[in-house]
C-alpha positions as CSV (number, residue, x, y, z in Angstrom):
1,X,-18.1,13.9,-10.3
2,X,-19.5,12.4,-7.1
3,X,-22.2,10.5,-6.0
4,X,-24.0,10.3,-2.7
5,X,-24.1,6.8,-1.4
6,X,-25.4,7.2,2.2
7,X,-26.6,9.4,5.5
8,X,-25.8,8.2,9.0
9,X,-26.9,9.2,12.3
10,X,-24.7,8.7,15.5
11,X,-24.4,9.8,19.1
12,X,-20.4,10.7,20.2
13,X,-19.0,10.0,23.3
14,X,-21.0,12.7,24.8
15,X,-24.2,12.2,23.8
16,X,-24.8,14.8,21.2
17,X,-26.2,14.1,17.9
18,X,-24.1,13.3,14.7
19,X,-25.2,13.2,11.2
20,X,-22.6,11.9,8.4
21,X,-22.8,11.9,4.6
22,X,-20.9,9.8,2.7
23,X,-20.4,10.3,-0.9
24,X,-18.0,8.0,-4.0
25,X,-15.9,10.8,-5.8
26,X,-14.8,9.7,-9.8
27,X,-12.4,11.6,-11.5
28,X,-11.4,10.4,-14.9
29,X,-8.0,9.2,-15.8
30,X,-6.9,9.2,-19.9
31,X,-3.0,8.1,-20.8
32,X,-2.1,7.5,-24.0
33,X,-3.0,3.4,-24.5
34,X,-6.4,3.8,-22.0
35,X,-8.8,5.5,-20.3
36,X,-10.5,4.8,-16.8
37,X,-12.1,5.8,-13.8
38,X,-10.4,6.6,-10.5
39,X,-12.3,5.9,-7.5
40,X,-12.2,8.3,-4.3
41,X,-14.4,9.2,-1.1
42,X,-15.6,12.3,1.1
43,X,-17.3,12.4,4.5
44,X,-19.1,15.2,5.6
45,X,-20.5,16.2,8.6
46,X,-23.7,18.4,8.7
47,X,-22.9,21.5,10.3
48,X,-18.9,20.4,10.4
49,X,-16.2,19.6,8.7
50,X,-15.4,17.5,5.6
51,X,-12.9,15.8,4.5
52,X,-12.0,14.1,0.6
53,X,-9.5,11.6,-0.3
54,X,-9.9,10.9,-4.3
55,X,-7.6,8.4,-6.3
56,X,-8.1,5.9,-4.1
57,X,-8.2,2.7,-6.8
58,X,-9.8,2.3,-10.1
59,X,-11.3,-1.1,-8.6
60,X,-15.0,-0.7,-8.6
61,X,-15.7,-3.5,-6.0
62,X,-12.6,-2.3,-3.9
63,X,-14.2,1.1,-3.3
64,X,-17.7,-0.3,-2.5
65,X,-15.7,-2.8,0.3
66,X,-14.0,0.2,1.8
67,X,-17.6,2.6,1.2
68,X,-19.5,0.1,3.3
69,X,-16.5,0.2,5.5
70,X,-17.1,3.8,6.2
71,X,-20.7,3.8,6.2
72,X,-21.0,0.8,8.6
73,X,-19.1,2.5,11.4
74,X,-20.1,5.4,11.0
75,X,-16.7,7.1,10.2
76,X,-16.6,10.9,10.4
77,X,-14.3,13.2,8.8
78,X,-11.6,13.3,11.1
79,X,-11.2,9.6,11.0
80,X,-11.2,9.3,7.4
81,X,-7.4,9.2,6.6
82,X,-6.5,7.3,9.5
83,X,-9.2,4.6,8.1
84,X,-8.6,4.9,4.5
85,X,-4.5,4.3,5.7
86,X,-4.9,1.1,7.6
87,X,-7.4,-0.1,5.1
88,X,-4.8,0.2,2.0
């Protein structure tokens, strides 16, 4: 499941137009002693690329910190690992 948390609109280096959608994936994880929900994010670009990164952490205030992260600057697809990595 995912939800769609945000639209943002940028200019690159260049001057062109950018639009960005940012989105909280939640996949469902079930053991044997307990069930929860594992937190993940995609970035797409409208007319571009994309690019997903699930399991991130089951912490709901962790992925909202690093979703505002994202969101804030703008953060497109091709910057999403690199991001995600130094924020972990």
């Amino acid at each position: 499941m995912e939800i769609r948390i945000a639209d943002r609109q940028c200019r690159d280096q260049g001057g062109n137009p950018r639009s960005f959608q940012y989105f909280l994936t939640i996949d469902q994880e079930e053991t044997p002693s307990f069930f929860c929900e594992n937190y993940g994010v995609r970035v797409a670009e409208e007319g571009g690329g994309e690019a997903t990164i699930a399991a991130i952490t089951t912490s709901a205030a962790r992925i909202d910190e690093l979703l505002t992260l994202l969101v804030d600057n703008r953060v497109g697809p091709a910057g999403l690992a690199d991001v995600v990595a130094d924020w972990l």
